[in-house]
Each structure stands twice: as C-alpha cells, then as structure tokens.
N, C-alpha and C positions, 0 to 999 in steps of 0.2 A: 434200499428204497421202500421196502416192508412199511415204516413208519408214515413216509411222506405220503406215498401214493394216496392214504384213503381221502386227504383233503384236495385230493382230486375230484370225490364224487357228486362234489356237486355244478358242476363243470364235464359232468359224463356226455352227455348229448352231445356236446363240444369236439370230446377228448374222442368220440368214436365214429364221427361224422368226418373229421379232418382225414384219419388215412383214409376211410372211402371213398371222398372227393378225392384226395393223392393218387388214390389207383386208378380210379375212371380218366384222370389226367396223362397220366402215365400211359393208360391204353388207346388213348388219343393219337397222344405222343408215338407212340410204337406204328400205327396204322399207317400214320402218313408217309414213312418211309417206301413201305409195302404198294401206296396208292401212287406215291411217282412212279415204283418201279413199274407198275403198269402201264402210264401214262408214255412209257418210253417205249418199256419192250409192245405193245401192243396198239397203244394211238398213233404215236410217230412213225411206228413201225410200219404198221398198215395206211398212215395218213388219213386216220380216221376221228375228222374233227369236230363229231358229234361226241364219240367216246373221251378226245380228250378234255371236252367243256365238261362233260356231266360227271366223270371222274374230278376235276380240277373243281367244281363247286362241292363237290362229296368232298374233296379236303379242305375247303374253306369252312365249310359247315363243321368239320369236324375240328379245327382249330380255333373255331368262338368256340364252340362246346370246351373242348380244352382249358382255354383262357378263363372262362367261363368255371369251371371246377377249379380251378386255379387259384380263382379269387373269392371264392366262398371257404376254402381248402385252408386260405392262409388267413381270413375272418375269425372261421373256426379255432382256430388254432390259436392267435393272438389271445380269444373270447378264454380259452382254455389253460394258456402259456398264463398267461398275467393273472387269471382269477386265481389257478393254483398258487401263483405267488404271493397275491393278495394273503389267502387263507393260509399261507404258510409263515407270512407274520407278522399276522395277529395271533396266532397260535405261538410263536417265539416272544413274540410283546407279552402274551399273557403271563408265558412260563418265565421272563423276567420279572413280573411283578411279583412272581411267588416266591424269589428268591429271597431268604435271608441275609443278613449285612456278612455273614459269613458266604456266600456266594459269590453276592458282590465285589467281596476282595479277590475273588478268584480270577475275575474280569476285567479287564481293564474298559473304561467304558466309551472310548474310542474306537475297541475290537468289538464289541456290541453292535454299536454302533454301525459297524463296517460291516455284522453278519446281517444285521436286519435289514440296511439296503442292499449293498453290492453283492454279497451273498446270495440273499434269496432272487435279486433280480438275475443274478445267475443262472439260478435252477429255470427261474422261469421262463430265459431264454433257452436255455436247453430243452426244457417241456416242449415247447413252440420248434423247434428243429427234432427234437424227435415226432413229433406225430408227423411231421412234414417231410423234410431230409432224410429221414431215419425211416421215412417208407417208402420215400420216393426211388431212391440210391441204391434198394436191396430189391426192389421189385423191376424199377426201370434195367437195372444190370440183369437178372432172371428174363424178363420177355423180351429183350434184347437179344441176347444168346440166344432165345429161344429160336427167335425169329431168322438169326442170322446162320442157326444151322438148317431153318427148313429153306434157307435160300442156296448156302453152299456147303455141307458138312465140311468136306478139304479144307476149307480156308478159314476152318474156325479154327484149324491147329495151329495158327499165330495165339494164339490165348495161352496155349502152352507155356510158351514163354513169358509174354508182357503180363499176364496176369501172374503169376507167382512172383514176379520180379515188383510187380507194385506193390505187393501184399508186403514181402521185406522192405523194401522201402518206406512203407506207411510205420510198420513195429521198428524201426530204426527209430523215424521221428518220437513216436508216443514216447519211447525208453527216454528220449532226451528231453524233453517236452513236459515229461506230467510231475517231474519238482520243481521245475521252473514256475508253473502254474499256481502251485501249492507257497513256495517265496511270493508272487506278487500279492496275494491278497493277506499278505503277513505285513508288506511294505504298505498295504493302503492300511493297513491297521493303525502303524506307526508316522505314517502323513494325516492322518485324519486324527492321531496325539496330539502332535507339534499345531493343528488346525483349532484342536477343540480348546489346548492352555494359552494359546497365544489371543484367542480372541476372548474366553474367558477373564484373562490377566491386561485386557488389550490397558487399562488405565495405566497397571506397573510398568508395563513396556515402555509408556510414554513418557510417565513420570521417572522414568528410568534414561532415559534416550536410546533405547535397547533395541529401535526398529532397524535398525544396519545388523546386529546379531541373531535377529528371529529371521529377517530374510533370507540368512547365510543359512540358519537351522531348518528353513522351509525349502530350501533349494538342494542341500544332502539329501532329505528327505524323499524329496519332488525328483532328483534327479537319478537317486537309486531305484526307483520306481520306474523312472521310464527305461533303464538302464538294461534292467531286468525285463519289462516288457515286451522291450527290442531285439533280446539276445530269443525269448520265443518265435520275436516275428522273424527274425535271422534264419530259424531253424527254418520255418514254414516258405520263405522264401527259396533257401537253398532247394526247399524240396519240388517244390512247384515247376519248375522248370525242369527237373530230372524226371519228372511224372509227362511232363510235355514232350520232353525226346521220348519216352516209354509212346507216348498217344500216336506221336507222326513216326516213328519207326513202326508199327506195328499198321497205320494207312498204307506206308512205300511200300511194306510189305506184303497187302494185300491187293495194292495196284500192282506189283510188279507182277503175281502170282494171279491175279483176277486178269488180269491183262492178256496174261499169257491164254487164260480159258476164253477172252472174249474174241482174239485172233480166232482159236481155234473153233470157236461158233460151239461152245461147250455151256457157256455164260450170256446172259442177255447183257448190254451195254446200262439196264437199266436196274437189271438183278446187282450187278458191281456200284451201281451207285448206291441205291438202297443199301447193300454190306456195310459200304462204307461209312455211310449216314448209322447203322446200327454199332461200328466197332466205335466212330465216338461218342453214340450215347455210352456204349459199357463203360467206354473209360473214363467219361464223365462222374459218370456213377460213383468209380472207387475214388474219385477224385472227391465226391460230393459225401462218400462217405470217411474219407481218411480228413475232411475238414471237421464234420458233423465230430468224427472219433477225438479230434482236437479240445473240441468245444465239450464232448463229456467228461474230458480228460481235466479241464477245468470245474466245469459242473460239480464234479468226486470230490476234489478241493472245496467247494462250496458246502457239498451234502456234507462233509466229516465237519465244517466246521460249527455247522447247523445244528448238527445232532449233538455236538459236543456241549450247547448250550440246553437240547432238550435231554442229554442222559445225565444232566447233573441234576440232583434233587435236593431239594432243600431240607438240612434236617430240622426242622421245626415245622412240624405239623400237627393236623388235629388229630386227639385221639380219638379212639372209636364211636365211647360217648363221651364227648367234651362238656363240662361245664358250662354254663353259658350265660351264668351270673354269679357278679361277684356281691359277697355275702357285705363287706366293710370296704375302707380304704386303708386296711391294717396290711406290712409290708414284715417278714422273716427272712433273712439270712442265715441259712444252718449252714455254716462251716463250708462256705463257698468259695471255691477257687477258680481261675480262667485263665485259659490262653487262645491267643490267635488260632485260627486252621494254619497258617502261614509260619507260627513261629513254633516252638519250645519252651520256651519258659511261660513259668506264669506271671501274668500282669495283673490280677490282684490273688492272694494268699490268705484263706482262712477267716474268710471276712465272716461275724456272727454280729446279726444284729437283729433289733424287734422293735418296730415303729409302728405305734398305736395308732387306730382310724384316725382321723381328724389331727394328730401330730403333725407341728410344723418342723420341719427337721432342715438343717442350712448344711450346705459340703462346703469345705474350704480345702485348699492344697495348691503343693507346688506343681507347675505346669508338667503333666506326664507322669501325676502319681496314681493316672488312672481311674478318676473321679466322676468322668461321660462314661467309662464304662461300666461302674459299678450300675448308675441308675439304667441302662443299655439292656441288664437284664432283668427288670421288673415288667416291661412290656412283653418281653422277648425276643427282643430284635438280634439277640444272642442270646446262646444256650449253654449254661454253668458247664462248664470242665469237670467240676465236682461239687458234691452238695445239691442243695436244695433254694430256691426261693420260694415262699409262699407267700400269696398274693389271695387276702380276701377271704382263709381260713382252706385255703386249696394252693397246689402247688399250680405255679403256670402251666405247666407241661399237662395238666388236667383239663386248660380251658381252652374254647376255642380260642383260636388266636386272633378273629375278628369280635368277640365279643371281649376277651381281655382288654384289647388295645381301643373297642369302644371305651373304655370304660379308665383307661390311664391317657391323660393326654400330655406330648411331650411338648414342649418347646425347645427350639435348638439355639444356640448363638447365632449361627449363620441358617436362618428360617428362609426357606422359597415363596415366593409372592408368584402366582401364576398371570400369566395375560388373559386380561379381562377386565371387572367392574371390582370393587369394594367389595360388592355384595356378594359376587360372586367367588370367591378369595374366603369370604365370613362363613358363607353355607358348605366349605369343605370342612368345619366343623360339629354343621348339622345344616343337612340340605336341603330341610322344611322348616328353617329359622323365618320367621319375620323379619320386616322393617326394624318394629319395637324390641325384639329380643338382639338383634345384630349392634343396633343404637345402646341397650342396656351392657352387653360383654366392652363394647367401644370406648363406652364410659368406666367400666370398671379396669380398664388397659391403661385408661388415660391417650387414650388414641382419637376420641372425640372432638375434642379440643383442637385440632386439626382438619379433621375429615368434616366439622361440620361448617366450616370457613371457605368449602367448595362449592361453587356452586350450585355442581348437579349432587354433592353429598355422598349418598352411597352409589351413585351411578357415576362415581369419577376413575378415567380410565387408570387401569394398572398393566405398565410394562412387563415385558418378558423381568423376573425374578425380580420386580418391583424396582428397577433402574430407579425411578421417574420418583423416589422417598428416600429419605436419610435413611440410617442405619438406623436409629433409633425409634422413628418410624417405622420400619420394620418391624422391630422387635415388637413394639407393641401389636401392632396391627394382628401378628403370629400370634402374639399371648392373647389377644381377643377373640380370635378363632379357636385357638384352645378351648376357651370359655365356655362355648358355646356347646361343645359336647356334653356339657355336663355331666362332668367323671367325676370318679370317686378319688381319683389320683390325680395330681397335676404335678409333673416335673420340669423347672426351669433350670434348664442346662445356659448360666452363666447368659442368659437371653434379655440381661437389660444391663449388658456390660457399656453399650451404645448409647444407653440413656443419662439424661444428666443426673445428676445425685437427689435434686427439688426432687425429678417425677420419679424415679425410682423410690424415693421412700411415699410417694403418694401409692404408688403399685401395691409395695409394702402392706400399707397401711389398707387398705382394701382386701386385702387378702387377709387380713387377720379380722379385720369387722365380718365382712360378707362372707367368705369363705370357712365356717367355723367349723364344717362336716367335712371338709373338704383334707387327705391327706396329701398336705404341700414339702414336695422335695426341691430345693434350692441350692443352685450349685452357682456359688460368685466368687469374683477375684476380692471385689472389695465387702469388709467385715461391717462397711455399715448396709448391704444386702442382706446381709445373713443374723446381725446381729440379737434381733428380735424374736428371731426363731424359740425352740422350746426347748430345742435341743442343738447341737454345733457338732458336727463328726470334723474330725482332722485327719484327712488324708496323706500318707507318705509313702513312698516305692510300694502302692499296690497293697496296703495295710493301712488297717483302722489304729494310728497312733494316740488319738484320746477322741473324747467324748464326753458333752457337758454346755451347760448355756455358759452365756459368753463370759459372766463372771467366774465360774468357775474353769473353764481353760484360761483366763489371763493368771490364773496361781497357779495351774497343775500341767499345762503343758509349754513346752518350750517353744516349739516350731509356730503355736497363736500367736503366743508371745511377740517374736520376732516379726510376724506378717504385719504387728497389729503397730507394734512401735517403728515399721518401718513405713506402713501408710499414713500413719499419724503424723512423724515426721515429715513426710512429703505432702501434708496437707499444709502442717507449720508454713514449711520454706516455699510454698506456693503464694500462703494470704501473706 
C-alpha cells in the first residue's frame, strides 16, 4: 500500500478525523452498558426514581452523542473512501495514456477498463471500511473486554474458548475466500470483453442475425461470474451461523455461570446484564472484523491488479535532454528490424531506406506485409528491435516524444471522431485553430463540401467515434485535423480507402500543390492513391521488395505488376 497511500493526502483531515469520530462512538457505545447496570443494580434496587431518570437521560444524551459521531464518522469517511478513489484513477488514467502501443498489447482493454472502475471503486470501499470497521471492530472488542473484566474477571474465562475458536474460524474462511476473490474480478474482466465487442460490432451482430449467439456468449460469461460470486457468498454464509452458535454459546454460558453468582448475591442482577450486553458487543466485533478481513481480502485482489498497471512502464520515453525540434521532414531507415513484445519473430527485416524533406513517398503491399508498422515507427509509437530511425537529422529515441509527434501527423484508416462539435474534433489538431484556419484544412481534405451544407457548419453535432458520418467522411474530416498541426510529416495509413476515387485524387492533388515542404508518407490498397508519388516502396513478408515511381515498378517488379493488372482488370469488368 506504500504506493497508494500518499494519494490519500489530500483527503487527510478526512482520513484522520473518521477513526476519532469511530472511537468517541465506540466509547459511547461501551458507557451505556455500564449506565443500565446501574440503573438496575442501584435505581431499581433502592426504588430511586430521581436516580433512575437522571441516569436514563445521561444515556439518552449519550446516544445522540453517539449517533451523532456516527454520522459525521461515516461523512468523513465516504469524503475520504471515494476522494482516495477518485485520485487513484486519475493517476491509473494518466499512467495509461503514457503507455506505448507496446503496452497496450499487453492489456486487454476490457481488463483496463474493469481496473479503473470496479477496481479502484474497490480500494475505495475498503478505504471507507477501514477508517470505520477497521477501527471500530478492534477498539469496540479492547474496551469491551476491558469493561467486562472490571465487571466480572471469572466470567471473562468464556473467551478462552469462543474467542480462539472464532479466530480459526475466521483463517479457515480467508484460505478459501481470498482466490475466489482474486477469479471474480478476472470474470468481470471477461464479461466486460464479450460487453465491449458485442456493442462495438452491435451492426455485424445484426447484419449477421447473430443476437441469439452473443446472448448465449453473454450468459457463459454473466453466469460464471455470478457462479463464482456465489460460491464466496456460500463460504460467508456457511460461516455466519457457526459464528452465531460461537455468540449464543458463549451468552448461555455466561448466564448459566452469572446466574449462578447472581443467586449467590455475588453478582448484581444488572452487573450480569451489562456482561452480557459487553460479550455481544466482543463478538460482534470479530464478526465485524472477519467481514471487514473479507472485504481486504478482496481489496489485495484489487491493489495487485492496480499496481500491475502502474509497475508497468513504458519503454519509450524522453531522454534526459530530448530534442525538441525537428530540423526537416527527412525520414532514415538504418538497417531496421521489429518484432511484437508478444511474439518472436520479426515482422519487418532489415528495412534501409532514406526519404528526403518534402518527398512524397506511396507504400503498397499485400495485407500483413507489415506496412502500418513500418510507418508506426517514425512517430514512435514503437520502438526498432534493431537499428536505427532518423527523423529530422536526429534519431527519434533523441526527441521528446511530444514534440516529435507534434510535428509527424498520422492518419489512420480507422480514425476516432470524439463526441462533440466539428470544431471541436479540428482543434485536437491545434487547439488555438480558428474558424478560418479549421475552414482552410476542411477544404484541403475535401471535407468542406459537406460540412458546409450544415446548418450550424462547424458547430454540427458529432457522435461518439463520429456514428452520425460515412466512412469517407471520416476519413477526411481525420485528415483535416491532421492538417492542422502543421507538421513536417504527414502519414496516411491507407486513410482514404473509404473515399471515392473523384475525391481521392482531388486529396491527391492538393497534397502535391499545397503541400510541397511537407514529407508525405501514403500507404493505399489502390495504386491510383499512390501512383503520383515520387517514389513507390513494395512491401512483402515485412521487406522492402522494390522501390521506384510507378513507371519504373510496372518493368522491374513483379508483385506491382500483378496488384496493378489485377485492379485494372477489376476496373475493366466493373465499367
């Protein structure tokens, strides 16, 4: 808990107020016992019914007080439980954003997902039971005992027994209890999968008639969960009622034995009740602590899974003095190979290339010859296996990684549109764009032409990951944001596959007028995308197979060849 605790401190007034309310409640609690026995052995006793009014308002008094710390006790606590959860993640959010696309593989991002809610609301239940439970359970048990030897020492040697026996009892549950705990939040992991692809994919489902089989895959899911759940609450029940013969064995046995001292006029009639009022607060106690031990037992589950996400670091980070401007838009490949964290092999092999500032450079290849990942490590979004990239007359591993990636902007095929406005979606390109600079990238996207047939224009709403727009729309809308950074690099990862062929070569064409300093990397399936380029690499099994404008692969490489007479032909047999 070393790590967690400090994002406690600011929640400390909170975090240190609650057990001292707890104890003042506690000592409440404990008095009242003490004020009937009086009430008996000496009001009733004597029939003195001034003593027992003014005793009988001194414990009324002292149970508002009580209730009273009670509920400031569990304020506090709440104030303290939830803000630490709060701060524990935004502190795990943070340390995901810092993650590299190599981290992210490491994650499934349903289990993410599952730490940053149910997780940390976890902890922060447990926070809130420990300042509370966790001090009420270990101090009410202490002044309990305390109280009920200065009433009967004899008759506290029932503890003897019932309390050692509930302690085994209690470490019987935990042993069977604390991998069950550590299973269920592996099952919400895996229910919150099948949650996140099925609503993600909800169109293919439909368009599939697939909802009779994802109910089926939601209900394994749904049902090992509560399955597993049950067999905890199984344990906790078994135990509860063994704890409850443990409470009323260890009363009979104090009335049979206190009985005996109250014939004997050894015992007041009201000292034996007070006992008894104190032997079930004890047991209370270990009752309120073998739950509380339950719930950290879960908690531990939580914190391992927490910290598993904060002791992973990401390896691409800044160096001591990073870089912080890039000199060109010129792009070196020395002799670069990569592989997954996850795999062995490498997916590309000895890649050597050198792409001049302002160079418009086209990738073509067959699906999986690893052509997203070559350009993947110009940003740095992955980091070379071997060799070198240099970026800008520096290696990236030189630059900071927020001022390189200002300065290369990606586009993806599948580009995210956030919920919001146009405009809002354009300034995550640069978030002191104007009206007239957002209108200018819009137009050079060819996304204008659209957006400006809205009414409200750039204030037209946008859904969660841009629903509410074609694909092609997207894409551009994504490449206009791009725009806007105004970098020295721009890389379209196959980002106007969506588009029709008209606006695509309008895109095109805009990038080679307007765009002339600009070094444009272009990765499409179709070679009238790429055709115009300056240069054409050919991609195959993770190797640079040729290289050359487009005239020059349709004579010297075979695999252009074939791409180019096979979408030719399927342009034929279409008009």
């Amino acid at each position: 808990m070393k790590k967690l605790l400090p994002y406690l401190n600011k929640y400390k007034v909170y975090a240190i107020l609650t057990p001292i309310l707890m104890i003042l409640e506690v000592i409440t609690d404990i008095m009242l016992p003490f004020l009937m026995a009086k009430i008996v052995d000496v009001g009733i006793h004597n029939q003195d019914t001034d003593y027992i009014i003014k005793v009988g308002l001194l414990m009324i008094g002292l149970a508002m007080l009580g209730m009273t710390f009670g509920v400031l006790s569990a304020f506090c606590a709440a104030r303290a439980g939830h803000g630490f959860a709060a701060e524990l993640r935004l502190e795990t959010f943070k340390k995901i954003q810092s993650f590299s696309f190599g981290n992210l593989d490491k994650f499934a991002v349903s289990s993410l997902i599952t730490r940053l809610t149910n997780d940390i609301t976890t902890l922060g239940q447990v926070t809130v039971m420990s300042l509370r439970m966790g001090v009420r359970a270990p101090s009410m048990f202490i002044f309990a005992l305390i109280m009920a030897m200065s009433v009967n020492a004899k008759l506290t040697m029932v503890f003897v027994v019932s309390i050692p026996l509930t302690i085994i009892l209690m470490g019987m549950v935990f042993k069977k209890a604390g991998p069950i705990f550590t299973r269920i939040q592996g099952q919400v992991d895996r229910l919150n999968a099948v949650i996140k692809e099925n609503l993600t994919a909800i169109g293919v489902v439909k368009s599939f008639n697939r909802e009779d089989f994802e109910e089926e895959r939601f209900a394994v899911a749904n049902d090992s969960l509560r399955d597993t759940a049950l067999s905890a609450v199984n344990i906790i029940a078994f135990f509860m009622p063994i704890i409850n013969i443990v409470i009323y064995g260890t009363i009979i046995a104090v009335l049979w034995f206190g009985g005996q001292q109250v014939v004997a006029g050894t015992l007041g009639s009201g000292s034996l009740i007070s006992f008894v009022t104190y032997i079930t607060q004890i047991m209370i106690s270990l009752m309120m602590l073998s739950m509380f031990s339950m719930q950290l037992l879960r908690g531990n589950a939580s914190r391992k899974r927490v910290l598993e996400v904060w002791d992973t670091f990401s390896e691409i980070e800044d160096p001591k003095n990073p870089v912080t401007h890039l000199e060109d838009g010129s792009i070196v490949f020395k002799d670069v190979s990569f592989k997954y964290p996850s795999t062995g092999a490498n997916v590309l092999t000895h890649i050597n290339l050198n792409i001049k500032s302002g160079e418009t450079i086209g990738i073509i290849g067959s699906t999986g010859s690893s052509k997203s990942t070559l350009v993947q490590l110009i940003p740095r979004l992955y980091d070379v296996s071997e060799g070198e990239v240099i970026v800008g007359q520096h290696n990236v591993k030189d630059y900071s990684v927020e001022a390189l990636r200002d300065q290369v902007a990606f586009v993806l095929q599948k580009n995210t549109l956030f919920k919001g406005t146009i405009a809002e979606n354009m300034r995550w390109g640069n978030k002191y764009a104007t009206d007239e600079q957002i209108i200018k990238a819009l137009k050079q996207a060819s996304a204008w032409e659209f957006v400006s047939k809205f009414d409200d224009q750039l204030e037209h709403e946008v859904e969660e990951n841009g629903d509410n727009y074609s694909g092609g729309q997207n894409q551009r809308l994504s490449i206009a944001r791009a725009l806007l950074k105004d970098p020295k690099i721009i890389i379209l990862d196959d980002s106007t596959s969506a588009v029709d062929m008209s606006t695509d070569a309008k895109i095109q064409k805009m990038f080679a007028e307007e765009l002339t300093d600009v070094t444009t990397i272009i990765i499409g399936q179709r070679i009238s995308s790429i055709q115009n380029a300056d240069r054409i690499l050919v991609v195959h099994e993770g190797a640079i197979e040729s290289i050359g404008s487009h005239e020059e692969l349709l004579t010297t490489s075979h695999i252009y060849q074939e791409i180019n007479e096979s979408q030719a032909k399927g342009v034929g047999q279409h008009e």
